[in-house]
C-alpha positions as CSV (number, residue, x, y, z in Angstrom):
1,X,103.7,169.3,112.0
2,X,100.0,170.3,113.6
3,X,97.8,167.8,115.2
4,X,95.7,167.4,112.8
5,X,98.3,166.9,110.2
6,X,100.1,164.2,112.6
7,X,96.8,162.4,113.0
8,X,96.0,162.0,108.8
9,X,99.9,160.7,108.7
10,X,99.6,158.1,111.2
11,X,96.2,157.4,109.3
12,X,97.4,157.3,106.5
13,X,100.4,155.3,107.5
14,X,97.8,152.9,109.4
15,X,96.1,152.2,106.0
16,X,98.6,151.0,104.5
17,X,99.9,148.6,107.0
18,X,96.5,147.3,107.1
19,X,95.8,147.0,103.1
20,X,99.0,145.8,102.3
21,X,100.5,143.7,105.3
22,X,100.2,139.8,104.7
23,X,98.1,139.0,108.5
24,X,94.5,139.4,107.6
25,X,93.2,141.9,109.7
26,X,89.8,143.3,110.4
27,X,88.1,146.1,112.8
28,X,84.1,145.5,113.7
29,X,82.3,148.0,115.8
30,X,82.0,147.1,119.6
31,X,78.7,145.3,119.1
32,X,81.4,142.6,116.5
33,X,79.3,143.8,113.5
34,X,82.5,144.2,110.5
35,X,83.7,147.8,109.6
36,X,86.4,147.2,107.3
37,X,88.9,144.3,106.7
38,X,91.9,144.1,104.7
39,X,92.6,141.5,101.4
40,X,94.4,139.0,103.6
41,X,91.5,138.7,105.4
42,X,89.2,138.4,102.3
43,X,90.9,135.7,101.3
44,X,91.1,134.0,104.4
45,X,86.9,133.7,105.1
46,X,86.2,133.6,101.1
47,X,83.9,136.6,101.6
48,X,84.3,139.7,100.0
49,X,84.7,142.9,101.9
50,X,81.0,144.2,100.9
51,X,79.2,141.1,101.6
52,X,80.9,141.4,105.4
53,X,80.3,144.7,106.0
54,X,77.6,145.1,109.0
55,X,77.9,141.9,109.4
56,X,78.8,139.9,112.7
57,X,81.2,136.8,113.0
58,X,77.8,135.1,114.1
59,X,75.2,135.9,111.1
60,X,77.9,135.0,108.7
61,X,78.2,131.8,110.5
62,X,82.1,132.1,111.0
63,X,82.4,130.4,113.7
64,X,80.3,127.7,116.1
65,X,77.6,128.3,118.4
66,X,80.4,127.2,121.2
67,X,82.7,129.5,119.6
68,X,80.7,132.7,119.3
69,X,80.0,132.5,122.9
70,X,83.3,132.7,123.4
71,X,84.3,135.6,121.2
72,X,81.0,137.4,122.9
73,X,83.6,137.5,125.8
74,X,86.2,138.3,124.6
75,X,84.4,141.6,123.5
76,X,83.3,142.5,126.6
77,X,87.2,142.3,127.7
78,X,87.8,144.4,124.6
79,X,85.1,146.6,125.5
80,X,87.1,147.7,129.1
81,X,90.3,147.9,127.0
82,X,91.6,144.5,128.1
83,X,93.9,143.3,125.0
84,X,93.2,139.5,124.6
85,X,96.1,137.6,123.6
86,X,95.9,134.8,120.7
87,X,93.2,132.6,121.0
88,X,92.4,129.9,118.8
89,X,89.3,129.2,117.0
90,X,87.8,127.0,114.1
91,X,87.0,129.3,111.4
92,X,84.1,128.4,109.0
93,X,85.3,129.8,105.3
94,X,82.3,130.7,103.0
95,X,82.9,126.9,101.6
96,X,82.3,125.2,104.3
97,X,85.9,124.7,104.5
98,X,87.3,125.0,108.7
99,X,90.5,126.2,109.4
100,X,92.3,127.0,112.7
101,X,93.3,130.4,113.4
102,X,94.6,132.3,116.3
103,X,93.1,135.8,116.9
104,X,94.2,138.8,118.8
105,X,92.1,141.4,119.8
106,X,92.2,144.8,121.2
107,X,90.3,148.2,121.9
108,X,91.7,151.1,118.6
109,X,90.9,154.7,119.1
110,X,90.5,155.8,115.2
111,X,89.3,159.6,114.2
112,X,87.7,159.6,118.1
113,X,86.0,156.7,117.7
114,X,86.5,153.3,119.8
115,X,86.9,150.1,118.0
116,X,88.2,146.0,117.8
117,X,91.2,145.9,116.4
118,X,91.9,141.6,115.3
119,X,94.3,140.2,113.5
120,X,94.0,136.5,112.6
121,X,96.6,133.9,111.7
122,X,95.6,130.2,109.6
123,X,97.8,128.3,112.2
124,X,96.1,125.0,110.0
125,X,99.5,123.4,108.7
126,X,101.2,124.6,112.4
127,X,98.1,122.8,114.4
128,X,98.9,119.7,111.7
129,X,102.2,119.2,111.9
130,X,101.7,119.3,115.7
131,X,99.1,116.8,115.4
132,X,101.4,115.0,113.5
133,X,104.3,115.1,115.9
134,X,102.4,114.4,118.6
135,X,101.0,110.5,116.7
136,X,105.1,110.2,115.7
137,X,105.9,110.6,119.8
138,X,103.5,108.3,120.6
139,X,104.7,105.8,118.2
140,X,108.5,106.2,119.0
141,X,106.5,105.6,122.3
142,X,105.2,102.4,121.7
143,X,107.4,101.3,119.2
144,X,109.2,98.2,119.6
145,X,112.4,99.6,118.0
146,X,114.4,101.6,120.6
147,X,114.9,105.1,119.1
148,X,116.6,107.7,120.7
149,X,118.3,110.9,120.7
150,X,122.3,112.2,121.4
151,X,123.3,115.6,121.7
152,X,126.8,117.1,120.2
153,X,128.5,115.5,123.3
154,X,127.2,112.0,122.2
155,X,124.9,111.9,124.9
156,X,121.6,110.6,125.4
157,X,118.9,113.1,125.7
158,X,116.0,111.0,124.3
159,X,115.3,107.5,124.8
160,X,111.9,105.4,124.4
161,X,110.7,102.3,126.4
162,X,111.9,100.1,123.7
163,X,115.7,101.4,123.5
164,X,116.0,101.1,127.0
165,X,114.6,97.7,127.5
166,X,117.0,96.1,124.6
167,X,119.9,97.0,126.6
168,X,118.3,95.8,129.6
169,X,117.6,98.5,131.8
170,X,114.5,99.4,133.7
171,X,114.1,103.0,132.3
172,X,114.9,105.4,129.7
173,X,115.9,107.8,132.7
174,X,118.8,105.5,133.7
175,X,120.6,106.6,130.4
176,X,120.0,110.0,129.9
177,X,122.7,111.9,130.4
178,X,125.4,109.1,129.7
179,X,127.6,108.4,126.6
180,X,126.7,105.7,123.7
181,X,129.9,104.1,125.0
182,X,128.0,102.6,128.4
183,X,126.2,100.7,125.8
184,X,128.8,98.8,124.2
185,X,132.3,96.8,125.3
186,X,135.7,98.3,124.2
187,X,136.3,96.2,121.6
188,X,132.8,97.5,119.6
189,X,133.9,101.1,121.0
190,X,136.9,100.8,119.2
191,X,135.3,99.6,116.2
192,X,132.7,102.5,116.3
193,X,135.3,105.6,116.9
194,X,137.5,104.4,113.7
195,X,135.0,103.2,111.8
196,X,131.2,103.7,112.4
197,X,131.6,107.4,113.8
198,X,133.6,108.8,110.7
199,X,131.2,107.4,108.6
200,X,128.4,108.5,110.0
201,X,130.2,111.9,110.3
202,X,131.3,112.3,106.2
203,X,127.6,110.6,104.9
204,X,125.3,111.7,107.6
205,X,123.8,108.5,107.8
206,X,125.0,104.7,108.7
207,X,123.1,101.5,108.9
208,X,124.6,98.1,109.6
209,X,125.0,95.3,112.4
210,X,127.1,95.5,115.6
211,X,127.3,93.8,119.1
212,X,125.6,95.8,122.2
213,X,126.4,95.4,125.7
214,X,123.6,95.0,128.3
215,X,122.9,96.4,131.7
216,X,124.2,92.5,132.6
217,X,127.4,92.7,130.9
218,X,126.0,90.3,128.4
219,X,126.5,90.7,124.5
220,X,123.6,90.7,121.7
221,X,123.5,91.2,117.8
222,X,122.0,94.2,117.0
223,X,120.6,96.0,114.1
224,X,121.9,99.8,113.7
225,X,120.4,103.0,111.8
226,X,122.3,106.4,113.1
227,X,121.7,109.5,111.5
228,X,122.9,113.4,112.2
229,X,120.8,116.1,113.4
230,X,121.1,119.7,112.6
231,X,122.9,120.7,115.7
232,X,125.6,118.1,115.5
233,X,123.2,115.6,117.6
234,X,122.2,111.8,116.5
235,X,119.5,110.0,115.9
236,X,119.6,106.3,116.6
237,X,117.3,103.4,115.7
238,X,118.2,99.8,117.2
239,X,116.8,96.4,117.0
240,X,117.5,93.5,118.9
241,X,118.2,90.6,116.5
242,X,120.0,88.3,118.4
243,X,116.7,85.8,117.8
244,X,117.0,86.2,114.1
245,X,120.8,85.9,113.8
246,X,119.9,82.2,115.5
247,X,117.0,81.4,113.2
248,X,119.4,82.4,110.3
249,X,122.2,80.0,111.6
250,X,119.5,77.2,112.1
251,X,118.1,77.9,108.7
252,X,121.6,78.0,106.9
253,X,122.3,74.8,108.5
254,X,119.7,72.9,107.4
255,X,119.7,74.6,103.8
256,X,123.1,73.0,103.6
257,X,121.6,70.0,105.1
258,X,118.7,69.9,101.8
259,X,121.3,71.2,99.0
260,X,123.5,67.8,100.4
261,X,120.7,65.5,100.1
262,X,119.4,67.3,97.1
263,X,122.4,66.8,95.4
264,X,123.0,63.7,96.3
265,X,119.8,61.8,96.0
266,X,119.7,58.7,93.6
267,X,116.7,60.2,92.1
268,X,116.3,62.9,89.4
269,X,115.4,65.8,91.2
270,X,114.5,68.9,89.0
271,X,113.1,72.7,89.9
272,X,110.4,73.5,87.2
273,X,108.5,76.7,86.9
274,X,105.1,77.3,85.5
275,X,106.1,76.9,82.0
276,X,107.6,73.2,83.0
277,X,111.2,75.0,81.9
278,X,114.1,73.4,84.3
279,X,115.7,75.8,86.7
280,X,118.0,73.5,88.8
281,X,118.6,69.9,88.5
282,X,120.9,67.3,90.5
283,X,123.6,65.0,89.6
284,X,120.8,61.9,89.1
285,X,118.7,64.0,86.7
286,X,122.2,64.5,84.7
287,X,123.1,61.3,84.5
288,X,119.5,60.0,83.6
289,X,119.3,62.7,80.9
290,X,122.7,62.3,79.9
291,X,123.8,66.0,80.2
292,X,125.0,68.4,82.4
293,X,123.3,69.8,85.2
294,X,123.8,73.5,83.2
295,X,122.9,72.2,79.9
296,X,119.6,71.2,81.3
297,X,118.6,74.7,82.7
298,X,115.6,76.2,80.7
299,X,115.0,73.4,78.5
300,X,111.5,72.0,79.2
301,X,111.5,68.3,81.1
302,X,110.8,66.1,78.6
303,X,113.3,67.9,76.3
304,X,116.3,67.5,79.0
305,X,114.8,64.3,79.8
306,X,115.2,63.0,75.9
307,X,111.9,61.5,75.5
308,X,110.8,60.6,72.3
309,X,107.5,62.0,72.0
310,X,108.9,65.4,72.0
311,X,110.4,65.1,68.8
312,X,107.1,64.7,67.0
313,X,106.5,68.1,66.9
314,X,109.3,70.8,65.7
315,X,108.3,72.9,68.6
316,X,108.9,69.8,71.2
317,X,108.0,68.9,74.7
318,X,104.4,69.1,74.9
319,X,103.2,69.7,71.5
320,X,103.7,66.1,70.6
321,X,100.2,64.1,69.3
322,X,101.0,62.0,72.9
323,X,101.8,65.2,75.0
324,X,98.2,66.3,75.9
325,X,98.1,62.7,77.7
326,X,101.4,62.9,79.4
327,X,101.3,61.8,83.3
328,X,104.5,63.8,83.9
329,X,103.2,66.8,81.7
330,X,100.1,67.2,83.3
331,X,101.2,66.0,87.2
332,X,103.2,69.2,86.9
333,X,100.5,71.3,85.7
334,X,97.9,69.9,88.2
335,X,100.2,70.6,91.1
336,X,101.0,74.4,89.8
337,X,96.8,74.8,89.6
338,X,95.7,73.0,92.6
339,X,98.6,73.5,94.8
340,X,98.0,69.1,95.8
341,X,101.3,67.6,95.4
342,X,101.4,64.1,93.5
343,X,103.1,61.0,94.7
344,X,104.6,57.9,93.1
345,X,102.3,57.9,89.6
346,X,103.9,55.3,87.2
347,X,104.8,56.1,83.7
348,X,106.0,54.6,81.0
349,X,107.9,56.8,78.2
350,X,110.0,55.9,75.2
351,X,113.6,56.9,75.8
352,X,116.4,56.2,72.7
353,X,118.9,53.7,73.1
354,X,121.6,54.2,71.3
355,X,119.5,53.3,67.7
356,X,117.0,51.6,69.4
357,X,113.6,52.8,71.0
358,X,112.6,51.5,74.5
359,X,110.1,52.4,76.9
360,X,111.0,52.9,81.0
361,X,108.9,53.0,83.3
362,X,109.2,56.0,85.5
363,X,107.6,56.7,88.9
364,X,107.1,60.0,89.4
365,X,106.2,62.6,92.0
366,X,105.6,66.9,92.7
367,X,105.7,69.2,95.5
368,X,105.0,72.8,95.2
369,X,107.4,74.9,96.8
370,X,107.3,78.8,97.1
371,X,110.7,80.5,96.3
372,X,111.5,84.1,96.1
373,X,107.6,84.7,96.2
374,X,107.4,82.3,93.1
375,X,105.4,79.3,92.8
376,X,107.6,76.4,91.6
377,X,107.4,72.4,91.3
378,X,109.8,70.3,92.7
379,X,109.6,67.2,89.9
380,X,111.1,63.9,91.5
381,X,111.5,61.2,88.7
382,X,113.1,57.4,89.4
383,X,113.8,55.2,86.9
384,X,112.1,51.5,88.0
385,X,112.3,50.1,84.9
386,X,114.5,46.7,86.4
387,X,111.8,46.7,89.1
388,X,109.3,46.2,87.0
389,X,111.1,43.8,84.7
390,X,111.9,42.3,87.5
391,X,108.6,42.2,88.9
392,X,107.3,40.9,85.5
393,X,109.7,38.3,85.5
394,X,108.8,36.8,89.1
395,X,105.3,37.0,87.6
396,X,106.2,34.7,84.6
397,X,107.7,32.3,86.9
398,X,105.5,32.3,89.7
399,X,103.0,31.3,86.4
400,X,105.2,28.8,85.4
401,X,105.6,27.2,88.4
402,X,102.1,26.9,89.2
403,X,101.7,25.1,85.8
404,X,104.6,22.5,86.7
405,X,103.0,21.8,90.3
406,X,99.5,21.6,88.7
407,X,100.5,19.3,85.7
408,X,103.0,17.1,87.7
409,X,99.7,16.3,90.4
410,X,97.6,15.8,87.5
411,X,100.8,13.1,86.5
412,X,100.8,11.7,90.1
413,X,97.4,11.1,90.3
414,X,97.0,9.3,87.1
415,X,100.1,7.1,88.4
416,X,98.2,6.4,91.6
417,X,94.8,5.4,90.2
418,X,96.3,3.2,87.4
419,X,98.6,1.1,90.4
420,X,95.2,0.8,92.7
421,X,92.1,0.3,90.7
422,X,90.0,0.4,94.2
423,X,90.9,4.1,94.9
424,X,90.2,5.4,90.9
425,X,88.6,8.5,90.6
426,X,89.8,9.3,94.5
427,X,93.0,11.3,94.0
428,X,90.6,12.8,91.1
429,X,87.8,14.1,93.5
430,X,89.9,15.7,95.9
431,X,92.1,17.6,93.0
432,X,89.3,19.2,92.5
């Protein structure tokens, strides 16, 4: 093959590496004004090839005044024949869209003539996802989880501030290098080689609790997220929880402590929600409404309670012609609306007795509580009908009694003044 003939092959073969390859390339004369440019490259500024052409990086406003300055020289490298090696810039697309690209540049001898040679890479998603690991090491940093990282042989190779300081030690850099085991006392080892590993092993992931072992020797409740890596490694999450295993105790215990005295108190006790429908009660509200404790869930109070004035309307509790006016109706609603708990209101309702109709009076008080996230009333209802009867009667008598004292001095006196004539009218005047 001649010269000349080798020279239009390598040409020829040069062309179409450059049209058809995927790296946007582009050659500019050595003042940077554009000579040609492949589609890759189209795409990647937005312009076409004609409105580049004779063109410099500058009057197209590709890049920033701090950037141009910059590429001016790397040119003059390019102009002595020095390659320069990728560089990265922020490219300005004909959208106004910036992108970060690497460039390479170098010094082409084409047909005798002398050249730059560039090809440019979009390294935007590379440069993000850097960005992006870079914000996730800091917060593994700063993170008050301990995280860290065991290669194939169980070891730690990766450990932040965090992990280290749950177990007590000074230092991620006083357990690199050593095995999950140091962490842990033989009896949790054990548990974790039949168990925990060959879980973690067949699934690829495992989360539950266990018991660590600090630099002390002491033991703590831990939470536990493992997970396997690529190259056989292990990804570990922990969280000391030895605090909140207490507060859970503490809180268990005195939840029993409530559910005892809850279902023991002499007073009906019933948990309404917003629509006044019953969703516990205790042993007192059964045996004032004469049902069971399960037969009373979702009916509405009044309903469970069997008062009277529900059955004026077919629909019931609350649509009774004395409903709107209800004192236990409307305590309920009030404290659901306002949030103000009510306490001791007295009430009297008509309750049936066996045929008969009587009225008790009731004193009656609310508390809103928050459960699950839901707003519910706590409806406390005693039955002080005796009390009052009581009270009533001690009235009457206390009425009756000051009649007899008043009538039997208005007797002595008349006795005194008719046996001494001198003193009538005395025991009169200071009676009154």
């Amino acid at each position: 093959m001649k010269d000349r003939d080798k020279e239009q092959y390598h040409q020829k073969r040069f062309r179409i590496i450059f049209n058809q390859t995927s790296d946007p390339f582009y050659i500019t004369d050595l003042e940077g004004n554009f000579i040609d440019c492949n589609k890759a490259f189209e795409k990647l500024i937005g312009y076409s090839k004609e409105e580049i052409i004779d063109k410099s990086f500058h009057q197209l406003g590709l890049f920033s005044e701090k950037d141009i300055a910059r590429a001016q020289r790397t040119l003059e490298k390019n102009k002595k024949k020095q390659s320069v090696g990728m560089e990265g810039y922020i490219l300005i697309r004909k959208d106004n869209q910036k992108i970060m690209v690497e460039i390479f540049t170098c010094m082409a001898d084409i047909t005798g003539n002398k050249f730059i040679l560039a090809i440019i890479r979009d390294i935007t998603r590379r440069k993000k996802a850097e960005e992006k690991i870079k914000k996730y090491a800091e917060a593994i940093k700063f993170s008050m989880d301990g995280m860290a990282i065991l290669n194939g042989k169980e070891e730690y190779v990766f450990l932040n501030d965090a992990h280290a300081k749950i177990y007590g030690y000074d230092s991620p850099e006083e357990l690199i290098g050593k095995s999950w085991r140091f962490l842990y006392h033989q009896e949790e080892i054990k548990r974790f080689e039949n168990e925990i590993m060959t879980k973690l092993r067949e699934k690829g992931k495992w989360q539950g609790k266990a018991i660590g072992r600090k630099k002390d020797g002491s033991k703590f409740y831990q939470e536990l997220s493992l997970g396997t890596l690529e190259d056989n490694g292990i990804i570990c999450v922990v969280r000391d929880i030895t605090q909140r295993k207490k507060e859970q105790t503490q809180l268990k215990n005195t939840l029993s402590e409530l559910s005892a005295i809850y279902k023991n108190a002499p007073v009906a006790m019933m948990l309404v929600d917003s629509e006044r429908k019953i969703l516990k009660a205790n042993g007192a509200a059964a045996k004032f409404a004469v049902r069971s404790p399960e037969e009373m869930i979702g009916m509405v109070g009044g309903e469970a309670l069997r008062c009277l004035n529900a059955l004026d309307d077919p629909r019931g509790c609350g649509y009774g012609t004395k409903c709107q006016d209800c004192q236990i109706r409307n305590a309920v609603l009030d404290t659901f609306k306002d949030g103000k708990n009510r306490e001791q209101i007295e009430i009297w309702l008509p309750f049936p007795f066996g045929e008969e109709r009587k009225e008790k009076c009731l004193l009656v008080s609310t508390a809103l509580l928050q459960i699950d996230r839901e707003d519910r009333v706590l409806l406390s209802v005693g039955d002080i009908t005796e009390r009052k009867m009581t009270e009533e009667s001690v009235k009457q008598s206390r009425q009756e009694l000051k009649k007899t004292l008043d009538a039997t001095i208005e007797t002595i006196s008349k006795i005194a003044e008719t046996r001494d004539p001198y003193t009538s009218g005395h025991q009169q005047r200071v009676s009154q």
